[in-house]
N, C-alpha and C positions, 0 to 999 in steps of 0.2 A: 504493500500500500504506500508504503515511503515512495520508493522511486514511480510508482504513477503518481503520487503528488509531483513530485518535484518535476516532471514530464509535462503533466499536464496544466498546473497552476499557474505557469506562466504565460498559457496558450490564452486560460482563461480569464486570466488578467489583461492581455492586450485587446480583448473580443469587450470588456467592460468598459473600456475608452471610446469604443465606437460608436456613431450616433444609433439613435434607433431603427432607422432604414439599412442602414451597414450593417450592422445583427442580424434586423430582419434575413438582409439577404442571403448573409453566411450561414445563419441555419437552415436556411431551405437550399441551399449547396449540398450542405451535408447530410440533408434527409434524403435532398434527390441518386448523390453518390451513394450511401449506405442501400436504399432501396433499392435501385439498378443494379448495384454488382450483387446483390444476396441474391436476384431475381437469375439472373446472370450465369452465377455461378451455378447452380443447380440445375441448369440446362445444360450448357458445355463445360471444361475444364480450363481452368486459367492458371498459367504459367507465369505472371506476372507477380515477381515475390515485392516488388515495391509497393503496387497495386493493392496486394492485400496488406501491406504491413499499411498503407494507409486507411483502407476499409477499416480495420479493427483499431488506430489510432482515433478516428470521427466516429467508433461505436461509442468509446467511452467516453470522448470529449463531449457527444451531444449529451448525454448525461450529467454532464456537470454545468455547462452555462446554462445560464440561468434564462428562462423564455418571456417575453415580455409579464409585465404583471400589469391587473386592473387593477384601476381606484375602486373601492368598494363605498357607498354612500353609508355612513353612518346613522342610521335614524334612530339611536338612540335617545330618549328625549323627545322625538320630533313627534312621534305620534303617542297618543295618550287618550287615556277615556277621562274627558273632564266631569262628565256626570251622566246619570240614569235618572229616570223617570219609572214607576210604578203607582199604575193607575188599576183601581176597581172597575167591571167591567160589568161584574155578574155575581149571584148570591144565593145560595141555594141548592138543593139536593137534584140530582142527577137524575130520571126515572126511566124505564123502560116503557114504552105504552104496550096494553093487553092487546093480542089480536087473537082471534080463534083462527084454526085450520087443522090441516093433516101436513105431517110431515114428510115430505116422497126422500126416499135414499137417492142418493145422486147415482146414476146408473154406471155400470161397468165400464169401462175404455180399456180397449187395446194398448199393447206396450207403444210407448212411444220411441221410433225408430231413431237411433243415434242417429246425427247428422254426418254425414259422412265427407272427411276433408276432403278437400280441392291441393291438389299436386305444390301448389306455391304454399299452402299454410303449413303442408307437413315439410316442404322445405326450410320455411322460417322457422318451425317448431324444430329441428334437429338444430338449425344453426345456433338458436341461440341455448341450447344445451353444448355446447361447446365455446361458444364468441360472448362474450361478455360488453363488448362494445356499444355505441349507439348501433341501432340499425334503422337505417332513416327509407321513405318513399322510395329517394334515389335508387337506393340500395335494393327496391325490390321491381324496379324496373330494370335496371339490371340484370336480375336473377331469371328473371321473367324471356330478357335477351339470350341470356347463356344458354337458358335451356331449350327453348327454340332451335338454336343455333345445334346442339348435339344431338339432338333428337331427329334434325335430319342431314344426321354424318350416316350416311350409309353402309360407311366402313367399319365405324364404332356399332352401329345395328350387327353386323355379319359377329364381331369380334364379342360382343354381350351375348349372344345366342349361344355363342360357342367354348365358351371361356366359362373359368371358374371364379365363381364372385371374390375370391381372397387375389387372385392373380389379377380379375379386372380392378379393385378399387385398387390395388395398391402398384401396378404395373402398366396398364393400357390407358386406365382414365386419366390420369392426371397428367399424362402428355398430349391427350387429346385436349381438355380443360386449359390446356398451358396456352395451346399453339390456337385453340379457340380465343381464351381471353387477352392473348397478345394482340391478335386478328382486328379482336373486336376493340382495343384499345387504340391500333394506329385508324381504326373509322374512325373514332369518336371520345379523344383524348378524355376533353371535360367527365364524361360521365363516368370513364374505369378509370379514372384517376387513384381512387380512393381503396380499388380494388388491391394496389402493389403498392399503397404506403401501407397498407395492413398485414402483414405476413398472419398473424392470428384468425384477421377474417376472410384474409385468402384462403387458408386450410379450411378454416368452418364453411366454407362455399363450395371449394371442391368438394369436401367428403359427405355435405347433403347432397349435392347434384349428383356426384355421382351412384350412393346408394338408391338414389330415385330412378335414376337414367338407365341403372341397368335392370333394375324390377318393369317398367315400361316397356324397356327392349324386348326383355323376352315373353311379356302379357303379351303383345301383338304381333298378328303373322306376321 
C-alpha cells in the first residue's frame, strides 16, 4: 500500500490543481481507456506490456480522484410546522342501521390463472437478480434491440438446437452477444453506450439473453 501511495499520490495531486473541465475531461479518458481495452482484451490477445501496465495504473488511479461533488441544500431550519389547528366536526355514537334480508354465499370461482410473463419481464427479472445497478427505459429498449437482433441469427438458431445449454451459455452465446452488441453499438453509439461502461450489466444482459434465447431457439421449429 506504501508504494501505490507514493505512485499514485502525486498523480492525484496534480489532477487537484486542475480546473473543473480538465478533470472532467481526464476522467472520462480514463473511463473511456479502462473500458475499451477490458472490452478489448477479452476478444483478442494483446501483446502490449506498456499498454497494460497503463490499463491497471488508470484502474487504481480512477479510484482514488476524487469525482466532482454537489452542493447539497441544507434545509435545516428552513422548513418547520409553525402550528396545527384541531377542530370539532362531529359528536356522537356511531350506528349501524337495521335492514332485513337473506344472506346468499358469494358463489364458487374458478382458480384464477397466473398471469403469464412476457419474454422482456423475465429478462429484467433474471437481470436484476444478478445487476444491482439502475436499470432505466433506455436500458430496456435496448434489450428489446439485442434480442430481436439474435433471434434472427440463423446461425445461433442451427447452433441452440444442436448444442448443449452449459456449452451454449458459456461458449457460443457470448461471442454471438459480443459481435451482436458491438454491431449494434457502431449503429447507434448514444444508446449502447452504457452497455461497455458497465462490465457488471454487461454480464447480467448477456447471461439473461442468453438463457432466454436459447429456451426460444429450441421451443420453435
Amino acid at each position: 500500500m506504501g508504494r501505490m501511495t507514493s505512485i499514485l499520490k502525486p498523480v492525484a495531486d496534480r489532477y487537484n490543481k486542475l480546473t473543473p473541465d480538465e478533470r472532467y475531461q481526464f476522467r472520462r479518458l480514463c473511463r473511456n481507456m479502462i473500458k475499451w481495452y477490458g472490452y478489448i482484451s477479452q476478444v483478442v490477445r494483446m501483446f502490449d506490456t506498456d499498454l497494460h501496465k497503463e490499463y491497471v495504473f488508470l484502474s487504481y488511479l480512477l479510484g482514488l480522484i476524487p469525482p466532482e461533488t454537489t452542493t447539497m441544500i441544507d434545509l435545516e431550519g428552513k422548513l418547520q410546522l409553525e402550528y396545527y389547528k384541531l377542530q370539532k366536526t362531529f359528536e356522537g355514537a356511531i350506528m349501524l342501521k337495521e335492514e332485513t334480508g337473506v344472506y346468499t354465499p358469494a358463489s364458487a370461482k374458478g382458480a384464477v390463472k397466473p398471469e403469464e410473463k412476457q419474454p422482456l419481464d423475465e429478462i429484467i427479472e433474471k437481470i436484476n437478480e444478478q445487476y444491482k445497478g439502475q436499470f432505466t427505459d433506455a436500458d430496456k429498449v435496448l434489450l428489446t434491440a439485442l434480442r430481436a437482433k439474435l433471434m434472427s441469427d440463423t446461425k445461433l438458431q442451427t447452433m441452440a438446437k444442436t448444442s448443449d445449454p452449459q456449452i451454449f451459455a458459456e461458449s457460443i452465446f457470448p461471442k454471438a452477444f459480443g459481435t451482436t452488441a458491438q454491431d449494434s453499438y457502431m449503429e447507434s453509439q448514444d444508446t449502447y453506450t452504457t452497455l461497455f461502461e458497465d462490465q457488471a450489466k454487461y454480464n447480467a444482459i448477456m447471461h439473461a439473453l442468453g438463457s432466454i434465447v436459447y429456451r426460444e431457439m429450441r421451443m420453435n421449429p
